[in-house]
C-alpha positions as CSV (number, residue, x, y, z in Angstrom):
1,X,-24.9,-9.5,-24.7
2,X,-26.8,-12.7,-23.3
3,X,-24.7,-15.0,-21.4
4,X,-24.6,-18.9,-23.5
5,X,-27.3,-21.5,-21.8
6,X,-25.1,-24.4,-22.6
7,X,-22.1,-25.4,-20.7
8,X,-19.0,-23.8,-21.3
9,X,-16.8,-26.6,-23.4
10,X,-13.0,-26.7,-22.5
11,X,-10.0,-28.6,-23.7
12,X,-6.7,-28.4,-21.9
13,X,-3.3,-28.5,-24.0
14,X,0.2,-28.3,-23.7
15,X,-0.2,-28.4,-19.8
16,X,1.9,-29.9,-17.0
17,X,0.2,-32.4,-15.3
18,X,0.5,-30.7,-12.1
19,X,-1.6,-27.9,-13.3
20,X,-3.7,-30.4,-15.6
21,X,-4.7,-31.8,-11.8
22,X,-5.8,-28.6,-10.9
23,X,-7.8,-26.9,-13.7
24,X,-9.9,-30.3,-13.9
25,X,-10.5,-29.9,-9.9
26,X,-11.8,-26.7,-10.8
27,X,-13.3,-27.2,-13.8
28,X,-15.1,-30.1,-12.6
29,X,-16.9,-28.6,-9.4
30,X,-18.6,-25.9,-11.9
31,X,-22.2,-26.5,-13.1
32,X,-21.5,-24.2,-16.4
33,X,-18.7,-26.2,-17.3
34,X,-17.6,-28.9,-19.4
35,X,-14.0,-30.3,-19.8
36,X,-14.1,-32.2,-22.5
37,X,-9.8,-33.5,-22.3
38,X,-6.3,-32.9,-22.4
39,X,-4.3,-32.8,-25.4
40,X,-0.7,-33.2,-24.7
41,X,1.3,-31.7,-27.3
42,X,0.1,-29.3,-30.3
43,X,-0.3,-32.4,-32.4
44,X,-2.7,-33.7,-30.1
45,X,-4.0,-30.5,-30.4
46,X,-4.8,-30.2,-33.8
47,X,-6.2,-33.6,-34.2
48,X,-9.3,-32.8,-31.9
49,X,-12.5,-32.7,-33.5
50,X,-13.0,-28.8,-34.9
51,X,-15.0,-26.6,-33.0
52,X,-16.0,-29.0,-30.0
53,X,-14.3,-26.9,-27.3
54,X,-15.4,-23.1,-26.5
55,X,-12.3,-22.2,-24.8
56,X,-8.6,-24.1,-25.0
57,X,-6.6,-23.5,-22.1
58,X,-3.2,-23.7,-23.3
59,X,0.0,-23.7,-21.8
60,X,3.4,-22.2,-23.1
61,X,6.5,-20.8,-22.3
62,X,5.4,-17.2,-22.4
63,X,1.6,-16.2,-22.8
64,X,2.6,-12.7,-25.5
65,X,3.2,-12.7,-28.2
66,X,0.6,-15.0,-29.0
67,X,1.9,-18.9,-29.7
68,X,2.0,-19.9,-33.1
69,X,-0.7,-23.0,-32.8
70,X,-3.3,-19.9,-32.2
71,X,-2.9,-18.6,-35.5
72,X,-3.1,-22.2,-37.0
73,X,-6.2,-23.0,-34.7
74,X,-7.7,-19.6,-35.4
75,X,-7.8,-20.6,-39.3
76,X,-9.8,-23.6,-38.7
77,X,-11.9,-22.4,-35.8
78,X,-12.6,-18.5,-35.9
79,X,-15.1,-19.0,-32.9
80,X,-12.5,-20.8,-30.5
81,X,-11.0,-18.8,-27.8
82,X,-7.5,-19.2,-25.7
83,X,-6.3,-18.7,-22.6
84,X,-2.3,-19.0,-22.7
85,X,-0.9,-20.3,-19.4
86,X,2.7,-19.9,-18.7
87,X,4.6,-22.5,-16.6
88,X,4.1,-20.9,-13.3
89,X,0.3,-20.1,-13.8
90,X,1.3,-16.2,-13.2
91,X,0.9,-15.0,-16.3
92,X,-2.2,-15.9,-17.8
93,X,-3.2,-14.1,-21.6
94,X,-6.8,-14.1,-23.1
95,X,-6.8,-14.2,-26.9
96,X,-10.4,-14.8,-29.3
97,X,-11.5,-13.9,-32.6
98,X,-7.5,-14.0,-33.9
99,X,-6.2,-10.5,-33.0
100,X,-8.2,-9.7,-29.8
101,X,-6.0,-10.1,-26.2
102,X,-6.1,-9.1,-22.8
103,X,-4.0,-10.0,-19.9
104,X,-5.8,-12.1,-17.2
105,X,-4.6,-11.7,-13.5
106,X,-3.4,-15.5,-13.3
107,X,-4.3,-18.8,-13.3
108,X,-5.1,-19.2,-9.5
109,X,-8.7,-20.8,-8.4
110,X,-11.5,-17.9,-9.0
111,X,-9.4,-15.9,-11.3
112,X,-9.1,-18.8,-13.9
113,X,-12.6,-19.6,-13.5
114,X,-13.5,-15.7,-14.2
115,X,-11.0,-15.5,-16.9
116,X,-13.1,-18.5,-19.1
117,X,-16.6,-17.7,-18.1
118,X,-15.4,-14.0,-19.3
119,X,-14.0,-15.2,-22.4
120,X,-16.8,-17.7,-23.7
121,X,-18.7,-14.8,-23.7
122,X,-16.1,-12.4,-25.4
123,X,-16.5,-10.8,-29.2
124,X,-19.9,-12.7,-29.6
């Protein structure tokens, strides 16, 4: 499968700002990246313009079983793909094309980076 040419597009929700700090350090020193914002709550969320971000990087009291505003999100863009945070970045679940998952090692430095690159590339 081809790897995408374009940046990878990412919107952060539901995060801490202590690891909203972080990700955008990250996310912001990669050439294949794009973060495109941070949506505060699920409202926020669901307000953004449809389809705009590849991957949303979500966070959420537990990563499985998958958080409700997936399913919603899912319904009104098939194509978008999650990774589900939990509060202390160890836990870390990949979830695309509504009932696909796998568990990501966590959401430290390189292995968050892998995780999205691996994703945006995932089912398609």
């Amino acid at each position: 499968m081809p790897l995408r040419d374009a940046a990878i597009r990412i919107l952060l929700a539901n995060l801490p700002e202590r690891q909203v700090r972080a990700i955008q350090q990250l996310i912001e020193e990669q050439t294949d990246m794009q973060l495109l914002g941070h949506a505060r709550d699920n409202w926020e969320l669901i307000q953004q313009p449809g389809g705009a971000a590849d991957v949303i990087i979500l966070g959420a009291p537990a990563v499985s079983p998958m958080p409700g505003i997936c399913t919603h999100l899912f319904a009104e863009w098939p194509a978008v793909r999650f990774l589900v945070i939990d509060p202390t970045g160890a836990r870390v679940m990949q979830y695309w094309l509504d009932v696909q998952q796998m568990e990501a090692p966590s959401a430290a430095g390189s292995h968050l980076l892998s995780a999205i690159r691996d994703l945006s590339n995932a089912g398609f």
